[in-house]
C-alpha positions as CSV (number, residue, x, y, z in Angstrom):
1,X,0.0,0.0,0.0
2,X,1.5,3.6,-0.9
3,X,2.0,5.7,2.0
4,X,-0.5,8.1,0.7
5,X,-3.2,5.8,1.4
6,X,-4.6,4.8,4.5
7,X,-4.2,8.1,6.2
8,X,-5.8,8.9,9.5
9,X,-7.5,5.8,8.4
10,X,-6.1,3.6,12.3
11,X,-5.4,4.9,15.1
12,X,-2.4,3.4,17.0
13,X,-2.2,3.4,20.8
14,X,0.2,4.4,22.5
15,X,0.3,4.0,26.2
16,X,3.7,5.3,27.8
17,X,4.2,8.0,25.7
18,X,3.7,11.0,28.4
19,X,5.0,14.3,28.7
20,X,7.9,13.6,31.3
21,X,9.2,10.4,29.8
22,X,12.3,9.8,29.2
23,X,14.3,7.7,26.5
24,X,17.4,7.0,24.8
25,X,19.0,6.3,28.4
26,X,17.8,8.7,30.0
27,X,18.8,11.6,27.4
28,X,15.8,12.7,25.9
29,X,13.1,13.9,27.8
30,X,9.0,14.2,25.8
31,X,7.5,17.4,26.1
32,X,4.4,17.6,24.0
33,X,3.2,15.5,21.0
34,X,2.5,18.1,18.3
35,X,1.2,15.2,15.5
36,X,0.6,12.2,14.5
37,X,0.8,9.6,11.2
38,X,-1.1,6.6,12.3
39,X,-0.4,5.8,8.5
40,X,2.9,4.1,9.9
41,X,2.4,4.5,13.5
42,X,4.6,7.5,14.2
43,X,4.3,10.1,16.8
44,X,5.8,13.6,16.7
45,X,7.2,14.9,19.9
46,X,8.9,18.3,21.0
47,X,11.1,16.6,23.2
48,X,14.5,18.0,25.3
49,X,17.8,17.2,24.9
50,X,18.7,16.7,28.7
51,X,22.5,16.7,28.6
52,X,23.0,19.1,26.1
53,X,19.6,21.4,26.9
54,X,18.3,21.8,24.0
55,X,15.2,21.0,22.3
56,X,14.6,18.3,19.8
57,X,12.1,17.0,17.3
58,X,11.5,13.1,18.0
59,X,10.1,10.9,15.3
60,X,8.5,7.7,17.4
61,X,8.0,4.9,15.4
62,X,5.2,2.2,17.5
63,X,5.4,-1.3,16.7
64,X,8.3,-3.7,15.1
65,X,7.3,-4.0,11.8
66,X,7.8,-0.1,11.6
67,X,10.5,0.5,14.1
68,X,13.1,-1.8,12.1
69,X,12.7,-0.7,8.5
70,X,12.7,3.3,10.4
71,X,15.8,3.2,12.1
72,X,17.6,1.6,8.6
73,X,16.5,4.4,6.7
74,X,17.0,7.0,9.3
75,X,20.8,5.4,9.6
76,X,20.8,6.7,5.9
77,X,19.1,9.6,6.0
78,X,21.7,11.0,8.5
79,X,24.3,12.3,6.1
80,X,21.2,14.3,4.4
81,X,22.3,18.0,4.4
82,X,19.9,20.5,3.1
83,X,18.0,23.8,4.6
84,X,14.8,22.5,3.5
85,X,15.3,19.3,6.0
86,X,15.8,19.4,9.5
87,X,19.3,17.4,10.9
88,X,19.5,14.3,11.9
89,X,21.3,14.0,15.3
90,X,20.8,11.0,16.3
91,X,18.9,7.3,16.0
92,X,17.8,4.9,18.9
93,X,17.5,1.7,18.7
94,X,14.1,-0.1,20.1
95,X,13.5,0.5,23.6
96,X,10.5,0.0,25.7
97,X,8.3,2.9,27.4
98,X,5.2,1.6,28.9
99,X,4.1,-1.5,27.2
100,X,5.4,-0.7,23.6
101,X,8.6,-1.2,21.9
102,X,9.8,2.5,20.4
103,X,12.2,3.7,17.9
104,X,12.7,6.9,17.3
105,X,14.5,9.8,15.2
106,X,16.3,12.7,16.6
107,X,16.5,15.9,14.9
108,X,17.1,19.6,15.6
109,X,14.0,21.7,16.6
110,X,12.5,24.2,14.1
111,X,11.2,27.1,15.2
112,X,8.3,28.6,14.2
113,X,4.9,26.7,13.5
114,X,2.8,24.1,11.6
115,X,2.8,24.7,8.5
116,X,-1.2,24.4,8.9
117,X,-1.2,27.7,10.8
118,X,-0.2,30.0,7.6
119,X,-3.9,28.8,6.8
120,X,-5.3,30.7,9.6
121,X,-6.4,33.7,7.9
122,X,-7.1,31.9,4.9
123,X,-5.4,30.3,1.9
124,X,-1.9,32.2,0.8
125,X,-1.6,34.4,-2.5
126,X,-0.1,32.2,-4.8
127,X,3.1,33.7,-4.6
128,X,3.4,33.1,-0.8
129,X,2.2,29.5,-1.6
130,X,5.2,29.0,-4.0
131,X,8.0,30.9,-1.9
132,X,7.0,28.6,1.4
133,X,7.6,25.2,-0.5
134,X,11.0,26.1,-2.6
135,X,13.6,25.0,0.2
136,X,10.9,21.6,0.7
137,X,10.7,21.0,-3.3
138,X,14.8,21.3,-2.9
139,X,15.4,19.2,0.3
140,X,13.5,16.3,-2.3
141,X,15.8,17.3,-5.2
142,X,18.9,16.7,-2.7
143,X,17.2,13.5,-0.8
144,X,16.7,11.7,-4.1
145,X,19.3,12.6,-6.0
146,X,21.1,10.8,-3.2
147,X,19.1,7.7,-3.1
148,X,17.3,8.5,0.0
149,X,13.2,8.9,0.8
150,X,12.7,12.2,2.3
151,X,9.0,11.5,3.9
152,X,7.5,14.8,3.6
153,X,4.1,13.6,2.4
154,X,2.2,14.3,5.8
155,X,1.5,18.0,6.5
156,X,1.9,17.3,10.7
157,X,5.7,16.3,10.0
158,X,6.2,20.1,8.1
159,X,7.0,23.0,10.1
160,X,7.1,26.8,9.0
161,X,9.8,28.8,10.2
162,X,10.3,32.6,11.2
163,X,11.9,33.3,7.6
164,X,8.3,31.5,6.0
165,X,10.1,28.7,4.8
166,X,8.6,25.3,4.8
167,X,11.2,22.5,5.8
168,X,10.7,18.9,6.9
169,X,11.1,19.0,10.6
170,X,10.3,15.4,11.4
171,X,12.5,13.0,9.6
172,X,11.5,9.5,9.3
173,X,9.7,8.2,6.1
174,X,7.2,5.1,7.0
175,X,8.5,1.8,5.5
176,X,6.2,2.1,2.5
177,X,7.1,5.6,2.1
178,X,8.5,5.6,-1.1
179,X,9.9,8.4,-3.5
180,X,6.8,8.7,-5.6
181,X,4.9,10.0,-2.1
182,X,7.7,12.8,-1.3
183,X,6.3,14.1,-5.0
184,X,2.9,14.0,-4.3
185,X,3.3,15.1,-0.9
186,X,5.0,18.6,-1.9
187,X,2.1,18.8,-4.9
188,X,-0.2,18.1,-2.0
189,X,1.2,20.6,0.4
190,X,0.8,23.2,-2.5
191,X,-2.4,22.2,-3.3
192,X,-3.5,22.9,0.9
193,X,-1.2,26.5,0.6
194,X,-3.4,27.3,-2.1
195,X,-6.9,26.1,-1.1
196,X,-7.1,25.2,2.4
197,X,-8.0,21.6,1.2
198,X,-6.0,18.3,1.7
199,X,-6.4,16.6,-1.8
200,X,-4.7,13.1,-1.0
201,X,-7.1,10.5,0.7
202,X,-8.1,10.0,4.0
203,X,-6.5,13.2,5.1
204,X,-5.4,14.7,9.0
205,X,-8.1,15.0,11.0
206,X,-8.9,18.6,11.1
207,X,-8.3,19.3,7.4
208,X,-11.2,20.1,5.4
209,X,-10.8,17.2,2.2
210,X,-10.6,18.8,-1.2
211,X,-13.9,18.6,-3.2
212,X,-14.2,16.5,-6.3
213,X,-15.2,16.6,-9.6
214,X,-17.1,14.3,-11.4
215,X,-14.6,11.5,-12.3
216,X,-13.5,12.1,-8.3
217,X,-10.7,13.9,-8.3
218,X,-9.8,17.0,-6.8
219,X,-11.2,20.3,-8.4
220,X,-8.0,22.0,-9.6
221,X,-7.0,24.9,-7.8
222,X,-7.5,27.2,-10.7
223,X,-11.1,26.6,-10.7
224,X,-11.6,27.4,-7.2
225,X,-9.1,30.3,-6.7
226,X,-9.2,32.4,-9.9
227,X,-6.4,34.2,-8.7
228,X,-4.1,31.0,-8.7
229,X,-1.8,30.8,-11.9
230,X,-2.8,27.4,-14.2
231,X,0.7,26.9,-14.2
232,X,0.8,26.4,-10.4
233,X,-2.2,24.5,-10.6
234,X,-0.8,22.4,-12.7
235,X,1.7,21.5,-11.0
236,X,0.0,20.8,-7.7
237,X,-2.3,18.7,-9.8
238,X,0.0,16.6,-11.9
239,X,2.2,16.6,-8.9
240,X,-0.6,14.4,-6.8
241,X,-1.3,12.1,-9.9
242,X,-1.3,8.6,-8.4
243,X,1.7,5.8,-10.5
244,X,1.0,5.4,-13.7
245,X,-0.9,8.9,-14.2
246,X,0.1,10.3,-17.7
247,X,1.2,13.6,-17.3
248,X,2.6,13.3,-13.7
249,X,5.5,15.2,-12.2
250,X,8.5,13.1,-11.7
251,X,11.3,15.2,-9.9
252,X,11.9,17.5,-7.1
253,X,13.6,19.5,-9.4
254,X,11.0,20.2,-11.8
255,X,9.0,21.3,-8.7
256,X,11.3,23.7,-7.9
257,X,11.5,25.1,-11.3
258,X,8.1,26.2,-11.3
259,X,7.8,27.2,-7.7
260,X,11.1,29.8,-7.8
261,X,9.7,31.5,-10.9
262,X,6.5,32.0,-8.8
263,X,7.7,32.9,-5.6
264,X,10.4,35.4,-7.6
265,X,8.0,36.6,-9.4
266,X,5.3,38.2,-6.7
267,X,7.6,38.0,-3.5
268,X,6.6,41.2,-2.4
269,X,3.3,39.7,-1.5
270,X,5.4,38.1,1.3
271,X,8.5,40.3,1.8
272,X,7.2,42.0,5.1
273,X,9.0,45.5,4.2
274,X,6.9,48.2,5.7
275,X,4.8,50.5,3.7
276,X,7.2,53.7,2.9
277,X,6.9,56.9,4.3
278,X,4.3,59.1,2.5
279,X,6.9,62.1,3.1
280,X,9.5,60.1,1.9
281,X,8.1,59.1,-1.4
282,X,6.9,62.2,-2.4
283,X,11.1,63.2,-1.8
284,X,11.9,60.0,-3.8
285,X,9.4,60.9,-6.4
286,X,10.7,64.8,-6.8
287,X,14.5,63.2,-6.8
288,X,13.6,60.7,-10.0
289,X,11.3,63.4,-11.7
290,X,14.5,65.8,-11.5
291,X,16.6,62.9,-12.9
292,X,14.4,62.0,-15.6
293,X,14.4,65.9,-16.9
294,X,18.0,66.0,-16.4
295,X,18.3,62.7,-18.7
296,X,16.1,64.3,-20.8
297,X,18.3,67.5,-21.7
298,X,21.2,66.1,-21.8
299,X,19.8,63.5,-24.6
300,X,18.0,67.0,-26.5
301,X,21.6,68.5,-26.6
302,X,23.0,65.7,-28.1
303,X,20.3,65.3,-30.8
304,X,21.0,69.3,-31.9
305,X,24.8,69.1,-31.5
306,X,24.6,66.0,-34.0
307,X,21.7,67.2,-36.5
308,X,24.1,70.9,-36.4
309,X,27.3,69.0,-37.4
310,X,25.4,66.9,-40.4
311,X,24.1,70.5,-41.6
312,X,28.0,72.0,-41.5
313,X,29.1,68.4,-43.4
314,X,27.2,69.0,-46.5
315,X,28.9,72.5,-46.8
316,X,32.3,71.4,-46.1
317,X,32.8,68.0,-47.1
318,X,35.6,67.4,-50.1
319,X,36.5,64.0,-49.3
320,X,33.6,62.3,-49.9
321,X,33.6,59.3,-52.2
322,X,33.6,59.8,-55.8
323,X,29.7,59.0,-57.2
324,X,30.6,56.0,-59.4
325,X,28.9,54.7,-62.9
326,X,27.8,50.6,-62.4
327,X,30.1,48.9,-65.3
328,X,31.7,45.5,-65.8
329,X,34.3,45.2,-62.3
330,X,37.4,43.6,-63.6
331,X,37.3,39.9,-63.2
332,X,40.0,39.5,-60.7
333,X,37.3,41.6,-57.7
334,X,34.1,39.0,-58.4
335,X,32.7,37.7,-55.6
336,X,33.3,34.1,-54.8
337,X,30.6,32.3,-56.0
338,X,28.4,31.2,-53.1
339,X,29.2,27.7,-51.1
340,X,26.9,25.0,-52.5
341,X,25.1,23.1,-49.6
342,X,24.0,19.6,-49.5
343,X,21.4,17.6,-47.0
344,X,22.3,15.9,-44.2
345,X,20.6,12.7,-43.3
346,X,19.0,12.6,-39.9
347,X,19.4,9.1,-37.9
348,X,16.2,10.1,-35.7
349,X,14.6,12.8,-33.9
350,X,12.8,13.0,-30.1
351,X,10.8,15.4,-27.8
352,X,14.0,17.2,-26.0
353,X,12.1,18.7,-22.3
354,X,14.8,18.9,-19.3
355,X,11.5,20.1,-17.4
356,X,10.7,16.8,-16.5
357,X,7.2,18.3,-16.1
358,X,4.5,15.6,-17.6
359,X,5.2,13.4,-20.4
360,X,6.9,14.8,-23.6
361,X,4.7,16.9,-26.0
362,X,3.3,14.8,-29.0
363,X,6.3,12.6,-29.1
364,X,4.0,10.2,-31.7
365,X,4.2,12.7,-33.8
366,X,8.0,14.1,-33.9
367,X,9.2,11.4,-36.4
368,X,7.1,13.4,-39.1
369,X,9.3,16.3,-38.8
370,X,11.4,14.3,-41.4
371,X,8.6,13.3,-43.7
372,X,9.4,16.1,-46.3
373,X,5.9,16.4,-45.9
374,X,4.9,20.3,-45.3
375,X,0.7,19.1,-44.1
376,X,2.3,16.9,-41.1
377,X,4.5,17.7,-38.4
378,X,4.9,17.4,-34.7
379,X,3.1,20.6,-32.0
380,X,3.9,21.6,-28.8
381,X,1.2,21.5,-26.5
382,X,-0.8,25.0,-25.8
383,X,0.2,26.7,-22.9
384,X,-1.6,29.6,-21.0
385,X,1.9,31.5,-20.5
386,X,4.8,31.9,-22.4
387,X,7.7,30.4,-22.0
388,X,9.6,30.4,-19.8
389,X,6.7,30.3,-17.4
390,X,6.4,26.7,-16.7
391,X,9.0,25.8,-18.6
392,X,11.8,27.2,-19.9
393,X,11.8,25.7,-23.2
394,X,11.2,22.8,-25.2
395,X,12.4,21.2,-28.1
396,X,13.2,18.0,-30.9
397,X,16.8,16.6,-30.6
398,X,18.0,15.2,-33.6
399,X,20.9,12.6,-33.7
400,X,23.1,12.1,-36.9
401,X,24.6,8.6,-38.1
402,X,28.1,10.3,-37.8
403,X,29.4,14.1,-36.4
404,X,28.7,16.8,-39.2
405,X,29.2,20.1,-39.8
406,X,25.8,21.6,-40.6
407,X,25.8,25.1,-41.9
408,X,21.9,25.8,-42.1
409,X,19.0,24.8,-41.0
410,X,15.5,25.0,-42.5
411,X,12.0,25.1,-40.5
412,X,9.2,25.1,-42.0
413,X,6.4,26.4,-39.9
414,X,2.8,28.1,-39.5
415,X,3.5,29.6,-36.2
416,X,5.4,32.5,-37.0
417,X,6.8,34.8,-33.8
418,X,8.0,31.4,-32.7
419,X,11.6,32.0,-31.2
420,X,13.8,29.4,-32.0
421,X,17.8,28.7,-30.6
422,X,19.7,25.7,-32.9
423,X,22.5,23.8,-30.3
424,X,25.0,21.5,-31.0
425,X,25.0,18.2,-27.8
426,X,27.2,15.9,-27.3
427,X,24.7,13.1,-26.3
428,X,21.3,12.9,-27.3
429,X,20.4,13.5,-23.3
430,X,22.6,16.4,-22.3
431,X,21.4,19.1,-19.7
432,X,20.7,22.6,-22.0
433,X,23.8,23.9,-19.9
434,X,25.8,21.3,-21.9
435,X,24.8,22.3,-25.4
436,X,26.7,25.5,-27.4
437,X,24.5,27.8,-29.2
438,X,25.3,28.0,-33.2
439,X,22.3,29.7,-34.3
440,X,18.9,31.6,-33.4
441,X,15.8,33.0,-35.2
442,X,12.6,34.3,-35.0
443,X,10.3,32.3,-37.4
444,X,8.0,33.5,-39.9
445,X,4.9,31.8,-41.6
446,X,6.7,29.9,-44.1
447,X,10.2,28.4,-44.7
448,X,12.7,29.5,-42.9
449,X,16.8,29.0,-43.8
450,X,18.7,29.6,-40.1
451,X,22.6,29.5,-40.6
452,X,24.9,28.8,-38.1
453,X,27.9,29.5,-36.9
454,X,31.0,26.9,-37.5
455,X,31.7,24.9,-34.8
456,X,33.5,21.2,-34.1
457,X,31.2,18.4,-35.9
458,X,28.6,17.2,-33.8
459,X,26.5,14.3,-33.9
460,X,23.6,15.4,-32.3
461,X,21.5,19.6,-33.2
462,X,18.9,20.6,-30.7
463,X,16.3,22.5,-32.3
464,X,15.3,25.1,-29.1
465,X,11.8,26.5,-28.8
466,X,12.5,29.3,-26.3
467,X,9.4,31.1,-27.0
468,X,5.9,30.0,-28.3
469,X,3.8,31.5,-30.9
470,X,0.0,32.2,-30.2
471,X,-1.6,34.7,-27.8
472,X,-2.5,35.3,-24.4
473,X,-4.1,31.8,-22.9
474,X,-3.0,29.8,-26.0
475,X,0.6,29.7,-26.6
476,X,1.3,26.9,-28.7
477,X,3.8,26.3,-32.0
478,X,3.9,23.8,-34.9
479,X,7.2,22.8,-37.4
480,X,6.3,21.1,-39.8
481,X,9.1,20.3,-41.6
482,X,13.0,19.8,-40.2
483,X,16.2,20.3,-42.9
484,X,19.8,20.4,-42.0
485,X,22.3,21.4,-44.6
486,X,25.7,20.8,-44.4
487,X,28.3,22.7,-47.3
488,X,29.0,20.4,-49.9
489,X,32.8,18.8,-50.3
């Protein structure tokens, strides 16, 4: 059973657990539980450090099933450092407090607060949403990049501090925690920031559940909240999409993408600088306003010394060029004739998107990029922003049988204002920070001949979409035709 299932769904008892008792020797003294995930019996403890006084988050896993598979992966989770997960300090073994057996995870206290209190007043402007969950998206960026589980898929283990930044502050996945759950767990944490609704099932007690829509899934965000972005409910949405789901977010990194330009994006919704000082703007607004007309004159100077001195050149100039008579040049100052190109073969061509966000756009339909056929072609999807909203790009990657040396490239297209960046990759998979730009355009309706800049052979051109053609709310673009040229020997 995924870890997302189930919640709240048992409650586990625990007698012994008390404020006042002591484990781990003797060391660690509880103080208050402050949650609960009876999804793998786990309590969540401010507890006291008693030798070194200081306070500590404990992670109490109930039971043996769950106590042996939590102290392996907290073993592993130790060497985890990142700000958007609280530190490990320390692992006991089983021990028993009352009548249970009891493992537990020892961490450094966050200060601050649930992250259920931001909701107090309400659900957070998007870009307050976005900004809270950046250093969580990036703790499961770092966690899985390292082979590890974070286990942030239960709001109760999250904790908001003074800086409003979310961070995991109960370490511990359950033993069926799995990596898939850390994803939907930050798109479901996103999805609460921005509604006030818990969309996974059988949610905390004291949640409100999200409401459904007629196939039973959540409503998206959008459709409740006007005010949220699409893009941000996307995310949230594809980010909760059960195994399997086409479309899904894969990668804490692809989470963060979308959440930084967000949060960057409206951050003075959250900044907390005080409003200015009406005096004072009305001094900052006579300071630019004598600036701008100081600019101003200067550039008006300028303009008249440089129309004065073209006037005085037409009266004075003897050196000009002689006016010359078109006529047969000698032979020995005609222009090269120009380089004759030839085709290139291409070996194939794929959907390039380092977004990771959803499956690839119209990959069936890439391969006819290479049909010669000008009525086919391959689309991106349509998005409600432009790039690099969302994403920062997309694109085809085309691989060759050997390295060339192409010196043009043709598009055909419909979608003219389409931006378009050619690169040459060393593998058909590189990062974009990998790949050298060699040439750039801005399409028209039409064919369009891009040349490019000479460069070592390469087996593999990237064809770059950087920005989309369409309007406001349907940003989309079609090629429907792909040509590489490469000068003739």
């Amino acid at each position: 059973m995924s870890a997302s299932a189930g919640m709240g769904a048992h409650r586990f008892p625990a007698p012994g657990l008390t404020p006042g008792s002591v484990l781990g020797q003797g060391r660690y003294s509880l103080i208050t539980e402050v949650g609960r995930d009876d999804r793998c019996a786990v309590r969540l403890w401010r507890g006291r450090d008693i030798m070194l006084d200081r306070d500590v988050a404990l992670t109490l896993f109930i039971g043996a099933p769950e106590v042996r598979s939590a102290v392996a992966r907290a073993l592993r989770a130790a060497r985890l450092a990142t700000v958007g997960a609280a530190r490990v300090l320390d692992v006991l073994e089983t021990e028993r407090i009352g009548t249970v057996g009891v493992a537990a995870v020892v961490a450094e206290w966050t200060p601050g607060g649930p992250l259920v209190d931001l909701l107090d007043d309400g659900p957070l402007p998007p870009g307050a949403a976005a900004r809270v969950l950046v250093p969580l998206a990036e703790a499961v960026d770092v966690a899985h990049n390292a082979g590890l589980v974070l286990g942030c898929d239960h709001p109760e283990r999250i904790r908001v501090g003074p800086d409003r930044q979310a961070r995991l502050a109960f370490p511990g996945p359950g033993r069926t925690t799995s990596s898939r759950d850390d994803i939907r767990g930050l798109g479901a944490m996103l999805y609460l920031l921005l509604t006030g609704s818990w969309p996974l099932p059988d949610g905390p007690p004291g949640l409100p559940p999200a409401p459904l829509g007629p196939e039973g899934l959540p409503i998206n965000p959008t459709t409740l909240r006007s005010a949220v972005p699409v893009e941000l409910s996307t995310l949230a949405m594809r980010s909760i999409a059960g195994p399997g789901s086409d479309g899904g977010v894969h990668t804490g990194a692809a989470v963060r993408q979308v959440l930084e330009f967000h949060a960057i994006s409206t951050a003075d919704l959250i900044s907390g600088a005080k409003p200015i000082d009406p005096q004072r703007a009305q001094r900052l607004r006579q300071i630019k306003f004598r600036i701008a007309m100081t600019v101003l004159g200067a550039a008006t100077l300028m303009i008249i010394g440089y129309a004065g001195m073209q006037v005085i050149s037409v009266f004075t100039d003897t050196g000009s060029a002689p006016f010359v008579i078109a006529g047969n040049a000698p032979a020995s100052q005609a222009p090269p004739p120009p380089a004759m190109l030839a085709p290139v073969r291409v070996r194939s061509v794929t959907v390039y998107d380092p977004s990771g966000l959803g499956s690839p756009d119209h990959q069936r339909d890439v391969g006819k990029l290479l049909d010669g056929n000008p009525n086919t072609g391959w689309s991106t999807d349509s998005y409600y922003q432009q790039f690099p909203v969302y994403k920062k790009g997309l694109g085809v990657m085309l691989s060759f049988e050997t390295a060339v040396s192409p010196a043009s490239v043709t598009v055909v297209s419909p979608s003219s204002g389409t931006v378009l960046e050619i690169r040459t990759a060393t593998s058909p998979n590189a990062r974009l920070d990998q790949t050298t730009v060699v040439g750039a355009a801005t399409l028209r309706s039409g064919s369009n001949q891009i040349p490019l800049r000479a460069g070592p052979p390469a087996r593999y051109l990237l064809v770059w979409i950087t920005g989309l053609g369409g309007a406001d709310g349907h940003h989309q673009s079609k090629l429907s035709d792909l040509q590489i040229q490469q000068r003739a020997t």
